[in-house]
C-alpha positions in Angstrom: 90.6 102.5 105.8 94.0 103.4 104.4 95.5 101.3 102.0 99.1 102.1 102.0 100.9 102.9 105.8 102.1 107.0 106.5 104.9 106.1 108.1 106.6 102.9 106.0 106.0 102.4 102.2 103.6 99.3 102.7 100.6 98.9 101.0 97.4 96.3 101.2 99.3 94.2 97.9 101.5 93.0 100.8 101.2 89.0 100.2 101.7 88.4 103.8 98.7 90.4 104.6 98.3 94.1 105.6 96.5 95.6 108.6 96.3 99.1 109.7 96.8 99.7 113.5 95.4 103.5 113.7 97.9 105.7 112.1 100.6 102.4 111.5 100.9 99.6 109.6 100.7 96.3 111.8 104.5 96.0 111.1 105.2 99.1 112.0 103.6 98.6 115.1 105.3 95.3 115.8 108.3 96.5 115.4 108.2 99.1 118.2 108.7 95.5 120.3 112.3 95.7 119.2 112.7 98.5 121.6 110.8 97.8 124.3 111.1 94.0 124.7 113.9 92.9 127.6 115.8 91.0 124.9 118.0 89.6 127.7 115.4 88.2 129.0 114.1 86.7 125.9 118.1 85.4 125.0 117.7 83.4 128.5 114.1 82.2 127.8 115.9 81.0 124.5 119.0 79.3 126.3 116.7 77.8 128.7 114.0 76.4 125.9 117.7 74.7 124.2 118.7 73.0 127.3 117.1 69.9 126.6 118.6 69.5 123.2 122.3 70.5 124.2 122.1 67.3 126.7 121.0 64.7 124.3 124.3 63.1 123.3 123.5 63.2 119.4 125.7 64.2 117.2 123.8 66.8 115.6 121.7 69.1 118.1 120.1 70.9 115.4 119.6 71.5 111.4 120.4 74.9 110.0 118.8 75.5 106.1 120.9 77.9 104.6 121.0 79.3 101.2 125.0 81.3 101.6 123.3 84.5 102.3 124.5 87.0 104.8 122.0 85.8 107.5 122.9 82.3 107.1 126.3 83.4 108.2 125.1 85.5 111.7 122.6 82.7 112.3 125.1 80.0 112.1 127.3 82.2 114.0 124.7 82.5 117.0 123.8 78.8 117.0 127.3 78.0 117.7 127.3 81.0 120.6 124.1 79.0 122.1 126.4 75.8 122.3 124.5 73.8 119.6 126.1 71.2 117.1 124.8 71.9 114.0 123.9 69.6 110.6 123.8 72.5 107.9 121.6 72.0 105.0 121.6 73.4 101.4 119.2 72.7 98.7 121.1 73.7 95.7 118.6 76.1 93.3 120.6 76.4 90.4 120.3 79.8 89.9 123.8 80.5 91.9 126.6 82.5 90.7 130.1 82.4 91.2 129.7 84.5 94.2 127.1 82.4 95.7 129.0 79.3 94.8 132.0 81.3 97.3 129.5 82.1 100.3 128.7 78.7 100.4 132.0 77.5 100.6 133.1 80.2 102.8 130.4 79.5 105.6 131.0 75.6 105.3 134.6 76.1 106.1 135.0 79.3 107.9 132.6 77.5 111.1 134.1 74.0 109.9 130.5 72.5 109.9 129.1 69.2 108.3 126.6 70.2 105.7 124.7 68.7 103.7 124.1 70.0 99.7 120.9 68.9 97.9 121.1 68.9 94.0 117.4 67.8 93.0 116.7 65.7 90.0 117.3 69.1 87.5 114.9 67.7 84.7 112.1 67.9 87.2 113.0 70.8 88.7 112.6 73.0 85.5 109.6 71.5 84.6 108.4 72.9 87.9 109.9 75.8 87.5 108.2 76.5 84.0 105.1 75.7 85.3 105.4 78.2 88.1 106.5 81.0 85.8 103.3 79.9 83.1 100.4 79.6 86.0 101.9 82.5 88.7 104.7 84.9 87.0 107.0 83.2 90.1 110.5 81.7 89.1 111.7 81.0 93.0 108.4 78.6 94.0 109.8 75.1 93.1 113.2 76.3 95.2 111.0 77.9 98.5 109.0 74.5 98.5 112.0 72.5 98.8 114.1 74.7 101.0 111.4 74.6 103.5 110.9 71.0 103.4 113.9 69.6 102.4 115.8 70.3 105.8 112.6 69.4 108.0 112.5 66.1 106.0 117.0 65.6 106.8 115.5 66.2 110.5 113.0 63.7 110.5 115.3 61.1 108.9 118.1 61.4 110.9 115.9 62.0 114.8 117.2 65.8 114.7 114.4 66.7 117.0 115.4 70.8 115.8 115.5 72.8 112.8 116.4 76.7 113.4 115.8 79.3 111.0 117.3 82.8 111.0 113.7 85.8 110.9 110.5 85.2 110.5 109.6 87.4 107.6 105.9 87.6 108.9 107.0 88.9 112.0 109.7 91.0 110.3 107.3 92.6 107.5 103.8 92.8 108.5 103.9 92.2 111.9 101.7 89.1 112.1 102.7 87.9 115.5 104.4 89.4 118.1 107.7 88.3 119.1 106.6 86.9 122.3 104.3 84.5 120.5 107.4 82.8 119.3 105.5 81.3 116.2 107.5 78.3 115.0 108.3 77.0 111.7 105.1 74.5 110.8 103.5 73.4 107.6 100.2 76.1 108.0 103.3 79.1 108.6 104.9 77.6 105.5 101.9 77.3 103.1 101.1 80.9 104.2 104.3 83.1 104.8 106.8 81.0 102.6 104.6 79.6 99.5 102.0 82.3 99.0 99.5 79.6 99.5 100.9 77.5 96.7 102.0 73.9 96.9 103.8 71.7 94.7 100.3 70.2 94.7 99.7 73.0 92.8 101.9 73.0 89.8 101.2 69.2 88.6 97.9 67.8 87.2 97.4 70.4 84.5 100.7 72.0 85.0 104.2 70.3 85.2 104.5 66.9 83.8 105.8 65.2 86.5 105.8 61.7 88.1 104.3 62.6 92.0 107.2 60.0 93.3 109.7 62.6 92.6 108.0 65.3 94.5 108.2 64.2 98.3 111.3 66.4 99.4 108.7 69.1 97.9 106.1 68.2 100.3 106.2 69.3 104.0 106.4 66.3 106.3 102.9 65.2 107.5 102.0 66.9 111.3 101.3 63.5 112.9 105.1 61.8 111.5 106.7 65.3 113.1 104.8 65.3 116.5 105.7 61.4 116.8 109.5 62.6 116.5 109.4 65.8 118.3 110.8 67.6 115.5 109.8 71.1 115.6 111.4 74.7 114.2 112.5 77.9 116.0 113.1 81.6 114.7 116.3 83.4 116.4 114.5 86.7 115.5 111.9 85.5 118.0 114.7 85.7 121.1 117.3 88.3 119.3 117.0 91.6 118.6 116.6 91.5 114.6 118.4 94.0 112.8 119.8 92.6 109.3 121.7 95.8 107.9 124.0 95.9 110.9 124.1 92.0 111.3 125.0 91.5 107.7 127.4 93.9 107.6 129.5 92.0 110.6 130.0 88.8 109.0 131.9 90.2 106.4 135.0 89.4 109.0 134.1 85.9 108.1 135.2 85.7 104.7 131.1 86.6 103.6 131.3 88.5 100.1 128.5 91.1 99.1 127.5 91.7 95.4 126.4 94.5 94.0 123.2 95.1 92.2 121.5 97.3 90.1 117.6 97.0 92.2 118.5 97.9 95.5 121.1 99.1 98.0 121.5 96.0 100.3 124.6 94.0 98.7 124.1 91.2 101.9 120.8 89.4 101.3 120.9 87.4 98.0 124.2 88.2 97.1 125.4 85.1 94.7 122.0 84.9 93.3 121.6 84.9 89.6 117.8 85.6 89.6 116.7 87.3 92.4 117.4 90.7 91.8 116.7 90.3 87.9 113.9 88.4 86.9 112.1 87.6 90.3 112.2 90.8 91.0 110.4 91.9 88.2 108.1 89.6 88.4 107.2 90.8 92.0 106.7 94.4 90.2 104.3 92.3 88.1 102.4 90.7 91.1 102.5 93.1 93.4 102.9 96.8 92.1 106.6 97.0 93.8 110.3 95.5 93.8 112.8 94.4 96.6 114.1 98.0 97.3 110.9 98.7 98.7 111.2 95.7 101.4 114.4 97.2 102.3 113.6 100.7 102.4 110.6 99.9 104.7 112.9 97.8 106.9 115.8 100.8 107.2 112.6 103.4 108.0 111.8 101.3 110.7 115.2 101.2 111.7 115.2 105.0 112.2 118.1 104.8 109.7 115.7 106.4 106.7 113.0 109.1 107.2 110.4 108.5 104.4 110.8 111.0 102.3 114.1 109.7 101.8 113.2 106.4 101.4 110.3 107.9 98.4 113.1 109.2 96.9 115.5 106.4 97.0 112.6 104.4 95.7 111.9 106.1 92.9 115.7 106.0 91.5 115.9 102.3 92.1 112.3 100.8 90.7 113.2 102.1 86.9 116.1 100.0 86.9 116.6 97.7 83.9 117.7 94.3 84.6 118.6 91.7 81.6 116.3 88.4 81.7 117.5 86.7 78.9 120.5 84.1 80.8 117.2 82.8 83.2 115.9 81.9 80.0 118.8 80.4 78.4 119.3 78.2 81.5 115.4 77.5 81.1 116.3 76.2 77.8 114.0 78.4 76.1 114.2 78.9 72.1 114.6 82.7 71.1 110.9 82.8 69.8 109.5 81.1 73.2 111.4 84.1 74.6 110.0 86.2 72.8 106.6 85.4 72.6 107.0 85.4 76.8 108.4 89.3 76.6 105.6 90.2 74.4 102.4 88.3 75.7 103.2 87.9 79.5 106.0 90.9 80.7 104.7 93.5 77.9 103.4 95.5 81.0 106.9 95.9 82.6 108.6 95.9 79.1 110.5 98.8 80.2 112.5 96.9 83.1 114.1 94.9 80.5 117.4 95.3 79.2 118.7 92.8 76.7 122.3 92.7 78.1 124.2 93.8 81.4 122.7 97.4 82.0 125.1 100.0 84.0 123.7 101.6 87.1 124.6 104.6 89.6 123.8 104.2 92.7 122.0 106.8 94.6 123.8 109.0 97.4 122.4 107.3 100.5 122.0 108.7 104.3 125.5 108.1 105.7 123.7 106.3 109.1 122.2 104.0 106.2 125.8 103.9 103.8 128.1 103.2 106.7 126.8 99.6 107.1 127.1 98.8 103.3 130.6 96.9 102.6 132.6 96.5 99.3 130.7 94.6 97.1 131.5 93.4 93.5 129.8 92.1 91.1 129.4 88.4 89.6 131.4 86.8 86.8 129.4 83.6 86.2 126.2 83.6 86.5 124.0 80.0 86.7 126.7 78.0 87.9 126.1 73.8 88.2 127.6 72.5 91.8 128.9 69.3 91.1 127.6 69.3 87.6 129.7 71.3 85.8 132.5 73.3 88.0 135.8 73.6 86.6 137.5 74.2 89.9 
């Protein structure tokens, strides 16, 4: 059996799982869907699946987790096309820069929306995030668990009987489902597509030193408490034609501001993020054997915006980049010899992606069918910024 797909850049390290399909990947094969499927259709099966939640006289029809991303903006967008009244929440991850910190704002006042910003208990939240680093070279964990459990949990409380998320990266990636399964949002999807397979279970006991009463915004809500509520989750990428390049690109108009980066091409998804692109990203090298370009390559192939060998070539320009580490650390609260003892005993195998300060990059001529949907971007200020702990505004 092959272990890496001909005709994206895939391989079997996927941690969503890989299957071939004959001479595709499973995601390659899903993917053909995008052009075949009557997505008219599937927009009215859609409108038709929200009438009951459009008549219920609440205040809030439905919870939207965001992050300040690009997508958050087209999904909020589209939910407020569909005739939903919306409760957005954010959990805060602290790893936001100033740009971040500005697309949150942006999308909380362009759409004029209520919203709802989550600053965990910070002392526990590095524990957990130390812990995830030590036991699984994974900085973003602790945030992922709470981000989608956090909202489902605001849902519950408040008898929001919806919670809609923008793609399903299963679907999206690796072609898990098809689109007409319309798999929703649950805890097994969670654990498996979100997590990794690692719960917040999983970083206590022997890892994180943290009192389990602090931990239940962590933890998905129990099956049996969600069913008795009717609260349940929906993908838009399940009943809209997915393409995040071009949808990214048109919420700009709303005041959306892309950052560059020195990893990859796409200044839209993660923009404002202080780790993403840096040290999550190398970790992911670490893990997996490849970085973040390589999910967006494989994405713009399928597309029919790359061929390839363009996207091999794009690849290899991108993956050498250096990125600096050291301000995750700082913000960690890490001495200079546990950050160097960390460099030399746990990244010493992707030493060479590590720059020890702000490292210049030029960007790669790209295909103009792929250039012509990147926007201005800049790049952040302030990294690591503290909402409501520490702004000067």
């Amino acid at each position: 059996m092959l272990s890496s797909c001909p005709k994206c850049l895939y391989g079997d390290t996927h941690p969503f799982g890989f299957s071939m399909c004959e001479s595709e990947c499973s995601g390659c094969l899903t993917h053909k869907e995008k052009d075949s499927l009557d997505w008219h259709n599937r927009r009215q099966i859609l409108d038709e699946h929200l009438k009951k939640y459009r008549t219920s006289g609440r205040k809030y029809d439905c919870v939207v987790p965001i992050i300040g991303d690009a997508e958050d903006f087209y999904t909020l967008s589209k939910v407020f096309e569909l005739g939903l009244s919306p409760l957005v929440v954010c959990v805060n991850d602290y790893f936001k820069n100033d740009i971040g910190w500005h697309n949150i704002h942006q999308l909380i006042t362009h759409f004029d929306v209520d919203s709802f910003v989550f600053n965990p208990d910070i002392r526990v939240y590095k524990e957990l995030v130390k812990t995830s680093l030590r036991k699984y070279s994974h900085v973003l964990l602790p945030f992922l668990q709470l981000h989608t459990s956090f909202p489902v949990h605001v849902a519950f409380e408040r008898k929001i009987p919806l919670v809609i998320w923008g793609q399903n990266q299963a679907v999206e990636q690796v072609g898990k489902f098809s689109h007409i399964d319309a798999a929703e949002m649950s805890s097994w999807s969670r654990r498996q597509h979100d997590l990794f397979e690692t719960d917040v279970d999983q970083l206590i006991g022997n890892g994180a030193q943290v009192d389990t009463r602090y931990l239940n915004y962590y933890q998905y809500p129990s099956i049996r408490k969600l069913e008795r509520r009717g609260v349940t989750g929906l993908y838009l990428s399940n009943y809209l034609r997915w393409d995040p390049l071009s949808q990214n690109k048109s919420v700009t108009k709303y005041g959306f501001q892309p950052e560059t980066n020195a990893s990859t091409f796409d200044v839209y998804e993660r923009a404002g993020s202080s780790v993403y692109y840096k040290l999550h990203d190398l970790l992911k090298f670490k893990r997996l054997g490849y970085r973040k370009i390589t999910d967006h390559l494989v994405r713009e192939i399928r597309h029919g915006r790359l061929t390839r060998a363009e996207a091999i070539v794009i690849e290899a320009t991108y993956s050498p980049s250096q990125v600096n580490i050291k301000p995750f650390f700082d913000w960690l609260g890490a001495s200079k010899s546990g950050y160097d003892w960390f460099k030399m005993h746990r990244l010493s195998d992707i030493s060479h992606l590590i720059a020890d300060s702000e490292v210049e990059f030029k960007a790669p001529n790209l295909p103009t069918k792929l250039s012509d949907l990147l926007s201005l971007s800049k790049g952040s200020e302030e990294e690591f910024l503290l909402f409501d702990k520490g702004i000067d505004i």
